[in-house]
Each structure stands twice: as structure tokens, then as C-alpha cells.
C-alpha positions in Angstrom: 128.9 206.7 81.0 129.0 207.2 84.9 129.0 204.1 86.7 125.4 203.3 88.4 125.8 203.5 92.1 122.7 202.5 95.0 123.2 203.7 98.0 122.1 201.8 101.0 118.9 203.4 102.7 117.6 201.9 105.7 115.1 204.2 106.2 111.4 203.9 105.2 108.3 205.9 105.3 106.5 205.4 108.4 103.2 204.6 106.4 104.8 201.2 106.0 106.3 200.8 110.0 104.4 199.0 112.5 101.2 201.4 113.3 101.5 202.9 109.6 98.2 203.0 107.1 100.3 200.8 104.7 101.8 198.1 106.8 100.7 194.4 107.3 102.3 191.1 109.0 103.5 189.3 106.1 103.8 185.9 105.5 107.5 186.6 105.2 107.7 188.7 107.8 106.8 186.1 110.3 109.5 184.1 109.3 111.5 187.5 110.2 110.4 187.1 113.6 111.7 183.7 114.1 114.7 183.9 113.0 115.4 187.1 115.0 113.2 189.0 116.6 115.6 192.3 117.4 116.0 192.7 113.1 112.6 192.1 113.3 111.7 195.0 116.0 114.3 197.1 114.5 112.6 197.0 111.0 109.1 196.8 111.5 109.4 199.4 114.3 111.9 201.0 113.9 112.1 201.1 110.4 116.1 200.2 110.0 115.5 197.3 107.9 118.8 195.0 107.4 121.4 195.6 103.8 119.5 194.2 100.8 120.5 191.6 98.9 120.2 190.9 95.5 116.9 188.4 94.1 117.1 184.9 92.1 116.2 185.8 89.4 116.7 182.6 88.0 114.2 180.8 90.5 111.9 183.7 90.0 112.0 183.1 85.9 111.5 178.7 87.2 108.2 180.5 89.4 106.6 182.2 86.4 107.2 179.5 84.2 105.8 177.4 86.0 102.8 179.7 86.8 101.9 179.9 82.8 101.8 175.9 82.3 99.4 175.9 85.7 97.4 178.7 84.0 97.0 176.9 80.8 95.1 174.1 82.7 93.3 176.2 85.1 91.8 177.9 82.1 91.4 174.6 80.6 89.8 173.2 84.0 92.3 170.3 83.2 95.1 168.7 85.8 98.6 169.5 84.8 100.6 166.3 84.2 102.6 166.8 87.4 99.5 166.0 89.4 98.0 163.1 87.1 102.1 161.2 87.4 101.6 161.7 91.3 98.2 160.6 91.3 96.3 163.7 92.8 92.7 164.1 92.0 92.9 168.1 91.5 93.0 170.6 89.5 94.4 174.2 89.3 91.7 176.8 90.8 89.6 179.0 89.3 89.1 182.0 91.4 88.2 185.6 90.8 90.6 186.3 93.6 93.6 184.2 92.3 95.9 187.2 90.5 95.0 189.2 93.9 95.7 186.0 96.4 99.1 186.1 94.3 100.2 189.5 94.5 102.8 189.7 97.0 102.1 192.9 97.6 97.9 191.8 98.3 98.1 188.1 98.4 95.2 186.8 101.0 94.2 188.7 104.0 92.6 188.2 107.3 92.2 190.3 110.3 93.1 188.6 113.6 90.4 190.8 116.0 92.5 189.0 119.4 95.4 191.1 118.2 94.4 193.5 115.6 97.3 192.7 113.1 96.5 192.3 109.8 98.1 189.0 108.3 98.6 188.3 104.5 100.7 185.8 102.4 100.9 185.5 98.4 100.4 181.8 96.8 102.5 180.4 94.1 99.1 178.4 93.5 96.3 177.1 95.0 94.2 173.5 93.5 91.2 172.1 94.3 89.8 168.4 94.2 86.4 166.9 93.4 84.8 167.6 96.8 85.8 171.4 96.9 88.8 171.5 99.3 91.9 173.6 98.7 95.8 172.3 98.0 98.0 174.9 99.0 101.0 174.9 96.3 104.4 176.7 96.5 107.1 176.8 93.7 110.6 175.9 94.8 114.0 175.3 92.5 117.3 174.8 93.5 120.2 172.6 92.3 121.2 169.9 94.5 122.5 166.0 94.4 119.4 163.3 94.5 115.9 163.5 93.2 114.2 165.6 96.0 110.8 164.2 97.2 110.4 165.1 101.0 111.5 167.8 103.0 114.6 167.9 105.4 114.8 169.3 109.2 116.9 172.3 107.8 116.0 175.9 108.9 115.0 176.3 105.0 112.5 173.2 105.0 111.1 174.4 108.2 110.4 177.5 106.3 108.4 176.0 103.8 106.7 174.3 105.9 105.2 176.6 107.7 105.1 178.9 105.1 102.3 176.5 103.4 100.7 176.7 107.1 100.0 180.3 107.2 98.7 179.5 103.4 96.1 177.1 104.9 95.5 179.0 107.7 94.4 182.6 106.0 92.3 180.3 103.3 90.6 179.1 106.8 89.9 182.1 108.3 88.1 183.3 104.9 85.8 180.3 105.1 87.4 177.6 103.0 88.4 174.5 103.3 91.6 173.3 102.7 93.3 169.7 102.9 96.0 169.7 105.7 98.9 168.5 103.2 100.4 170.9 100.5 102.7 170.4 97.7 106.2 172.1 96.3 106.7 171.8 93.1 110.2 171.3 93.0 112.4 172.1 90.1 115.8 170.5 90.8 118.3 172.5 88.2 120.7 169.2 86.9 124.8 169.9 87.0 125.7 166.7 85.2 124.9 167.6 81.4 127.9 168.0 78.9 127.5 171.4 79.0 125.6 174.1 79.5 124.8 174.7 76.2 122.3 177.8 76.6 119.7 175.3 78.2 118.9 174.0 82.1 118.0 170.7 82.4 115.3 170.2 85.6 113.6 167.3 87.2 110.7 168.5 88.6 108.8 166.3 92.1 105.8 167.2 94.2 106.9 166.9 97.7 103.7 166.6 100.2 104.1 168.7 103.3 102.2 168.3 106.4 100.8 171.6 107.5 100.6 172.7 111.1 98.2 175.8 112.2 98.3 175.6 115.7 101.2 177.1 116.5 100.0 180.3 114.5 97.7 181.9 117.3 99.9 181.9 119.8 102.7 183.5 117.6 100.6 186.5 116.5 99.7 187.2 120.2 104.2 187.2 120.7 104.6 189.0 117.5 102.2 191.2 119.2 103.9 191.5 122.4 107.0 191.9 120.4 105.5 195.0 118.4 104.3 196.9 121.3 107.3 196.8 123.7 109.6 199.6 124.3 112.9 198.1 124.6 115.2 195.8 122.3 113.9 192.4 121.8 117.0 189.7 122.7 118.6 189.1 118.8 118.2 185.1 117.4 120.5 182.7 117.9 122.1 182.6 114.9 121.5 185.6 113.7 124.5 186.8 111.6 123.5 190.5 111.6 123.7 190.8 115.7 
């Protein structure tokens, strides 16, 4: 049997370039803008998007594990057990929107009219407390030293952070409320068994994250400017593709 070869292609269909029917401003993809915005111009302009590289699957397998014991209690109406041991009074939403606010592909949308860019983000999960307000969840798992329960000043952790900002923010411009801290469930993969033995062995915290909006508007209106002008944007700092 011939060895399976993929080519790389940076090309894409313009449908899904900046000014195409198909293409949105990500959640993601605004993190693409701050960490460089010349990849950024290049791919959602352009349409050279950077070499690929392969997914984790493994924290991908942790993220819909996780989703099916959240389900369980969101059909139940019940609080999973992480949330009674850290004391929040919530419980997983019920939503006819929920499998569409966590498509990654759909996820929740808003139009912003200033700039006309349409901006969506998938949730991991989204609870709700007594009064009606929203929690903003993401699923995180890595495999570290210590028992994780806040968030660094890494590039990463200032990711997720405002990653559960444009969460809050898109739930806010479709007329909900939604408390200003959000939660990671944090799956932290154990390297100190006897073996491996066909079995990972996690602790799992809930780190609270402050979330921030207001540095949101005035990124769309750069990402904007960014978008529409005709030469190379300067490359990031650090980026290690420039």
C-alpha cells in the first residue's frame, strides 16, 4: 500500500477570505491578530494561511468527555459535582441554542454595525445561577507540576483569558446577562503513577478568571483598519513564522 502523502496547500477559496460570503472574525482568529498581525493579513486577506499543524487529540478526547458528564446534569437540571466542591450556585444551561453556540464552525454570533465584521466564538459550556446570569466555561487539560488553580501572566493564560471575554461579550450583545468571572475546567494529566497502564490519571480544578470587555471595541475597529489596508501590516514580535 502507497504511503499517504498531504501536500501543503495554502490556498483557500475566496468565499472564506476577508470580503467572502463564508467568512467571519473568529474568536480564534482574533487571537491571530495579536499575536501577529502580517500572518494575520496574509491569511485572512490574502488567503496564504501559515503550515498546519497537527490537533490534540488527546485534549480534544479530555473536551468531549467532559462535555457528556455536563450534559448529563444539564439534562438533569442538576450541578455537576465540580461546581457543588467549589461552592458555585449554578447549573449547566439549558438552551435551544447550546449545540449551535458550540459549533465551532456557528458558535454565537453578533454583528458589530461600527465595523460591519461579523464576530463569533464556540463555548466549551455555558452555566447559569439562580437569578438568570450566565458563567462562561472553557475546557482546558494539560500536564504540568502543582495543582493548577489560577492563571499565570503567560501568553497562553492571556489567551484564555480573553478568550472567555469575547465569550461574555457576544452573550452581551445578544441580550444576556453574564457574570464578569468565568471558569476552566482544568484537567491536569498526572506523570507520577507507576505506570501508565492503559489509564490517565487527572485532577481536575475550576480556575475563576476575571473577564475584561473593554478592550474588545477598540480591537475590532484595528482589526478593521488592519483588514482594509493595502500594504503588509508590521509582523509580531515574536512571531516565529516572520
Amino acid at each position: 500500500m502507497a504511503e499517504y502523502v498531504k501536500k501543503y496547500n495554502p490556498h483557500r477559496h475566496a468565499d472564506w477570505n476577508y470580503g467572502g460570503e463564508k467568512w467571519k472574525l473568529s474568536r480564534s482568529k482574533i487571537d491571530f491578530f495579536f499575536e501577529c498581525p502580517r500572518c494575520f493579513y496574509l491569511d485572512n486577506v490574502l488567503g496564504t494561511k501559515r503550515p498546519g499543524f497537527p490537533s490534540f487529540n488527546l485534549n480534544i478526547a479530555v473536551d468531549e468527555l467532559f462535555k457528556k458528564e455536563f450534559d448529563i446534569h444539564r439534562s438533569a437540571s442538576t450541578p455537576h459535582p465540580l461546581m457543588t466542591q467549589y461552592g458555585i450556585e449554578a447549573i449547566p444551561l439549558q438552551h435551544e441554542k447550546m449545540d449551535e453556540w458550540r459549533d465551532p464552525f456557528v458558535g454565537i454570533t453578533h454583528k458589530h454595525e461600527p465595523t460591519g465584521l461579523i464576530v463569533s466564538g464556540g463555548v466549551d459550556d455555558i452555566w447559569v445561577t439562580p437569578s438568570g446570569a450566565l458563567i462562561i466555561v472553557d475546557y482546558k487539560s494539560t500536564s504540568k507540576e502543582g495543582k493548577i488553580e489560577a492563571l499565570g501572566d503567560s501568553s497562553w493564560e492571556m489567551q484564555y483569558t480573553r478568550q472567555l471575554g469575547v465569550y461574555r461579550w457576544l452573550l452581551e450583545q445578544n441580550g444576556f446577562t453574564v457574570e464578569k468571572k468565568g471558569y476552566l475546567v482544568y484537567a491536569n494529566a498526572s506523570k507520577n503513577e507507576s505506570g501508565f497502564n492503559n489509564t490517565l490519571v487527572f485532577e481536575t480544578t475550576l480556575v475563576p478568571v476575571e473577564t475584561d470587555v473593554n478592550w474588545i471595541e477598540p480591537t475590532l475597529h484595528d482589526i478593521k483598519k488592519c483588514l482594509e489596508q493595502k500594504d503588509l501590516p508590521q509582523p509580531g514580535p515574536v512571531c516565529e513564522y516572520c
